[in-house]
N, C-alpha and C positions, 0 to 999 in steps of 0.2 A: 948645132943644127941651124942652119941658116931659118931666114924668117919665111919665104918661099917654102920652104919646106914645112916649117911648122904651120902654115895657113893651108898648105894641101890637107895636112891631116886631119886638123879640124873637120874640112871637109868630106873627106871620110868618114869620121868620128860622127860626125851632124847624119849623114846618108845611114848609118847603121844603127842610128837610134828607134830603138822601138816604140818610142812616144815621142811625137812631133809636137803635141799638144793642142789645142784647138784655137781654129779662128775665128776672129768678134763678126759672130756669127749675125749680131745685132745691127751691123750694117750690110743690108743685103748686097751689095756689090762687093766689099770684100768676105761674105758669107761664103761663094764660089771662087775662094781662092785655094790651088793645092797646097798644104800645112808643109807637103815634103820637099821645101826649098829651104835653100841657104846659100848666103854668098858672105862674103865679110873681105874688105880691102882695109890697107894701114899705111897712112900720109904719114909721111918720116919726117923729121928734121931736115935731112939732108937732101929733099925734095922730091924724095924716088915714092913711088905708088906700086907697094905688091899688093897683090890678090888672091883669091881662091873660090870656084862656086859660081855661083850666076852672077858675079859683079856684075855686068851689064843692062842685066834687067832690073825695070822699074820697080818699083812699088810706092806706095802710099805712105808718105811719113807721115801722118798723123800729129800727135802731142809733140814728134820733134818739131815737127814743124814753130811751137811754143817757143823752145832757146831763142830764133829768131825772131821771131814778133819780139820779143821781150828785147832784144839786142838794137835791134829800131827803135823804140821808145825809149831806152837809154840813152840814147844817140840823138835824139831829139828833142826829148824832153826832162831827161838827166833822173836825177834822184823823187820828184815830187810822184812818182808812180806811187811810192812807197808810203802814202798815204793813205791809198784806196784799195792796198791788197799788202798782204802779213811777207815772211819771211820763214814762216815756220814748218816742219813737217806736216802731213794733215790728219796720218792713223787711221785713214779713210777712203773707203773708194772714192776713184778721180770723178764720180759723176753728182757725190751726195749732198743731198741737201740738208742735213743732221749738223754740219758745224757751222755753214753760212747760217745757220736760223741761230743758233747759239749766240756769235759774235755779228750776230743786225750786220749782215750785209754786208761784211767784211770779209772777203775769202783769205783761207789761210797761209796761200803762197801760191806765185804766180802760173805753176803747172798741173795744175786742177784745174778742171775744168772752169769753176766759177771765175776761179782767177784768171785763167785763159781768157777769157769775154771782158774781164774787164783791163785789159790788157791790150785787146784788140778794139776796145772802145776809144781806146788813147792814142791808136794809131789812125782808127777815122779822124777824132780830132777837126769834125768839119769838113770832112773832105771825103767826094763818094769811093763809094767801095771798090770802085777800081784802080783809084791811084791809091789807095790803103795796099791792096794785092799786089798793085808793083811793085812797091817799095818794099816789099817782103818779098816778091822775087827778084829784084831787081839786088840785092842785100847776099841772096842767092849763088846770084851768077857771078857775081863778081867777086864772092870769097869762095868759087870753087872754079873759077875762070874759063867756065861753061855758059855759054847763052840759052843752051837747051835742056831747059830748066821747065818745065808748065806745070797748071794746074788741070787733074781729070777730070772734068765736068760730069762726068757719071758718078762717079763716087760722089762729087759736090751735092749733087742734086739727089744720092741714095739717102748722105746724110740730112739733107733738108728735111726730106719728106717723112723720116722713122726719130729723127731727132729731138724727140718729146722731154727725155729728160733735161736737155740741155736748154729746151724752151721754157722749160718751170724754173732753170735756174738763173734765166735772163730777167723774166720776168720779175725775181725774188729779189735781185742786184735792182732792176727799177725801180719796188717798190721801199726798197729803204736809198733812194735817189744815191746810189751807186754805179751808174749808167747814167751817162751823158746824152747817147744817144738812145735811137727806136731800139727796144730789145728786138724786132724784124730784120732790122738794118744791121746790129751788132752781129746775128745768129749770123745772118743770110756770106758777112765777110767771113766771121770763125769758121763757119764750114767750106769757105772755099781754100782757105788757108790752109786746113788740116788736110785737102784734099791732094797740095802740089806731092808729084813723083817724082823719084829721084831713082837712082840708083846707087847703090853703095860708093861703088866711087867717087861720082858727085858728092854726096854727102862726106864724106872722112876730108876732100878735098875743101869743102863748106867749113868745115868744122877747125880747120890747120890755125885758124885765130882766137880762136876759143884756146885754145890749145896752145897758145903764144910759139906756135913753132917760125923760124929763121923763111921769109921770103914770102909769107903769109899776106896777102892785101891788110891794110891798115883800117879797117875799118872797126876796132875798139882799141879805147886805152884801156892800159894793164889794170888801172883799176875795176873797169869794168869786166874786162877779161875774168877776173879775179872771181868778182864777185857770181858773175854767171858761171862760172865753174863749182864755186862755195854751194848755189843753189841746184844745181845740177846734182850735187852728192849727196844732200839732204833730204832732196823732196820729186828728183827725177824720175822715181819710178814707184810714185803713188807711195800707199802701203806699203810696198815693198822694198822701199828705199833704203832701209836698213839693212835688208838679206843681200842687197845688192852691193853695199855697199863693203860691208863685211864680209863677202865673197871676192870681191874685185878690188879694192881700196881704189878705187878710179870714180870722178864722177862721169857719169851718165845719163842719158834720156833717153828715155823710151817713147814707144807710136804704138797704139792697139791694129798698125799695121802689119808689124813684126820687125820695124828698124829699132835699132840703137844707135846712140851716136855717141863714144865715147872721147873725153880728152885727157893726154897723159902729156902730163906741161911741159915743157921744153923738149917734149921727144916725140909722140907722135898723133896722129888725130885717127881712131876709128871707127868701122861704120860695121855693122852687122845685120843681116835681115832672115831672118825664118818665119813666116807669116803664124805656124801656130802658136799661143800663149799659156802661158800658166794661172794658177789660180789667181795671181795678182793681176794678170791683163797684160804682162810684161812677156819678148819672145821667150819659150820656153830652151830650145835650143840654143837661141843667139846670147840667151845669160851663161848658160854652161860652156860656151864658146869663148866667151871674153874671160872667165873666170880662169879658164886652160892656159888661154893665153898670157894674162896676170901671172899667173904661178912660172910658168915655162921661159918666160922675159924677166921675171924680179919687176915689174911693172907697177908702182903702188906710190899717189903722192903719200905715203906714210914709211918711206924708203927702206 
């Protein structure tokens, strides 16, 4: 079975599901999003881009949006991040504030939420929040060699305005001086950040570095590659890091928009998006999707 073929059926497979799962209903702009999408494209080695599904259309990557913030501040400021935020799973939803209060203000690895913020605190670094947001699109475009790449200011501006929990947990990083910057000024970039859309292709194309595939823009070394992939497998999809990861041996990142971005190392880079979620916050479709795919390809860095 060619891989064109095996991504068509997916897409079938996804359209004939009777549970799409629901969408984070909690940001009212992606509240009114329909659940019954899916697209998923696969960046090859050998440079070729198949698809299936609405690759074309946008969506909100969310949390993925995290890999690359965090791929910029490596790139910038190298290992000393790893001071001010863990490396460890979290056993926890990505919003709580139950283990930051445990470990004072130390979030427990960089794609939680907390860790996200302080993460993105590293990348103002002094500098306003608009050339913080370039440089996260700008990181973007050029590892998926697309300029049209934005951020949707509606969505930006849904999460400002309902984004309470995320403000208690700026706050909490302030008050054990874990934030450099205004937790105002920290939120106000995180949510614009989380807000850029992509479309599948875009993103699997994004992602061809992470993924150390042949022709990929150089913008990490393999040690960093490495290790953003390591974190990716442990802690990419909240709580559920470990169902995912045991389901797919691939690591991954998820967005409570409904993308995934996965990397399978030297072979290819994918993107997956069905906007509804499962119990974890994770797409509920686009996991069962990639899991298919794992099995049907022999796809697993555990060979």
């Amino acid at each position: 079975m060619t891989l064109a073929t095996l991504l068509s059926r997916l897409d079938a497979k996804a359209h004939a599901a009777a549970d799409w799962g629901a969408v984070a209903a909690y940001i009212p702009q992606l509240a009114c999003v329909n659940p019954a999408q899916f697209a998923i494209s696969v960046a090859l080695a050998d440079g070729s881009l198949v698809s299936a599904g609405q690759a074309k259309t946008r969506f909100s990557i969310q949390s993925v949006s995290k890999v690359f913030t965090l791929a910029c501040v490596l790139s910038r400021i190298g290992e000393s991040i790893w001071a001010r935020v863990g490396r460890e799973p979290s056993g926890d939803r990505f919003d709580s504030i139950l283990l930051l209060e445990q470990e004072q203000g130390r979030p427990r690895n960089p794609f939680i939420n907390a860790g996200a913020l302080v993460t993105t605190d590293e990348l103002l670094a002094g500098r306003a929040p608009r050339e913080a947001l370039s440089e996260v699109l700008e990181f973007l475009r050029v590892a998926s060699g697309d300029d049209d790449i934005h951020i949707d200011s509606a969505v930006a501006a849904s999460e400002q305005a309902t984004g309470y929990r995320n403000i208690a947990l700026a706050n909490y990083l302030k008050s054990y001086d874990n934030l450099i910057n205004e937790p105002d000024l920290v939120l106000g970039t995180y949510f614009h950040q989380c807000a850029i859309e992509m479309t599948t292709e875009q993103l699997a194309l994004a992602g061809r570095g992470i993924a150390g595939l042949p022709g990929a823009p150089l913008l990490l070394s393999a040690r960093k590659r490495r290790r953003l992939a390591a974190l990716m497998m442990t802690c990419g999809h909240y709580d559920g890091s470990g169902d995912f990861a045991f389901r797919t041996g691939l690591p991954g990142k998820s967005g409570v928009g409904g993308g995934i971005l996965v990397a399978v190392p030297g072979v290819a880079s994918v993107a997956v998006w069905s906007p509804g979620l499962n119990a974890w916050g994770n797409s509920k479709v686009g996991t069962e999707a990639i899991e298919t795919l794992a099995h049907k390809t022999g796809w697993s860095v555990f060979g």
